[in-house]
VOGU-3710 file (C-alpha; in Angstrom, 3 decimals, decimal comma):
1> xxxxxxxxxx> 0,873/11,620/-8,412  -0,982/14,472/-6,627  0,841/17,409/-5,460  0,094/16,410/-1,435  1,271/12,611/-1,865  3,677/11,316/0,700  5,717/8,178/-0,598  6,984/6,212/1,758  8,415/2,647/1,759  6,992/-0,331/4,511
11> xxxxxxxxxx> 9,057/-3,702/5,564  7,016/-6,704/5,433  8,218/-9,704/7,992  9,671/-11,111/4,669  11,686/-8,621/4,532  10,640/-7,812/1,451  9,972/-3,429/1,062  6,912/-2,164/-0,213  6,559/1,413/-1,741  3,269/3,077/-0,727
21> xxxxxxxxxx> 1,824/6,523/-2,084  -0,579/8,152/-0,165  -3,089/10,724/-1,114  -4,816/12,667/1,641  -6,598/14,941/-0,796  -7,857/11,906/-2,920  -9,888/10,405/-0,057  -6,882/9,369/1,760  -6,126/7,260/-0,786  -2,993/4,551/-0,576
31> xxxxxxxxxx> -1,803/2,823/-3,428  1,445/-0,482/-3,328  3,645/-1,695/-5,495  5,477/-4,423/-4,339  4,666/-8,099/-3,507  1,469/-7,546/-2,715  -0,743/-8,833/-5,356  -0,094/-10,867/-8,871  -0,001/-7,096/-10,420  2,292/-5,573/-7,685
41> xxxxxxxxxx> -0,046/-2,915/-7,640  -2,791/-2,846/-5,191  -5,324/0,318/-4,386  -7,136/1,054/-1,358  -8,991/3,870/0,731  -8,813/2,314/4,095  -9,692/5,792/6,063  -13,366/7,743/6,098  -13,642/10,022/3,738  -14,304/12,970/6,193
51> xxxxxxxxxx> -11,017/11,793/8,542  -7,789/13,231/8,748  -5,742/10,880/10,223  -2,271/11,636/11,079  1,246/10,334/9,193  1,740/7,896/11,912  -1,475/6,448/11,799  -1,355/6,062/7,889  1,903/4,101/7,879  1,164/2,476/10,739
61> xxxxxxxxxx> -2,098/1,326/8,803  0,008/0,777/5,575  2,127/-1,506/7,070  -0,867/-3,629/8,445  -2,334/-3,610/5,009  0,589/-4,365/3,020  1,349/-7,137/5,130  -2,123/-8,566/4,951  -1,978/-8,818/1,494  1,162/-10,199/0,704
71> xxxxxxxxxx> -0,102/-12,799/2,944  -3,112/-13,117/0,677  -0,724/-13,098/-2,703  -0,934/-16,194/-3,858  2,214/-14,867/-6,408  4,494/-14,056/-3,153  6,598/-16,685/-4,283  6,515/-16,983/-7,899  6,419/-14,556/-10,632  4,295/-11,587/-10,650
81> xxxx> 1,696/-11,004/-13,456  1,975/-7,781/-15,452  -1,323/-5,661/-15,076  -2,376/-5,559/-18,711
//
């Protein structure tokens, strides 16, 4: 984990808790774990690379996301996949 990562943790309407790392000085880059894909794991740079958006606006964006897709996990409900 970079040296600037902020980890943080979102609630999905499930109730279900998500843990989120984000990078600002690896093109503000967010990674879950949680029920959000078969893996658990999901990657993404949601933010231009030149922006500097504030905490706020990254969680608030995390939480979107995250939510989104656990929607989209067709595993929500079942048993997750291991990544390799």
């Amino acid at each position: 984990m970079p040296k600037n990562a902020v980890r943080f943790v979102v609630t999905l309407k499930s109730g279900d808790k998500v843990n989120v790392n984000y990078s600002p000085d690896f093109l503000n880059h967010l990674e879950f774990r949680g029920n959000v894909s078969e893996t658990g794991y999901r990657s993404e740079f949601p933010f231009p690379v030149d922006s500097h958006p504030s905490l706020d606006e990254v969680k608030a964006l995390a939480g979107e996301i995250a939510q989104k897709l656990y929607d989209e996990n067709p595993a929500k409900y079942g048993t997750q996949q291991p990544l390799f």
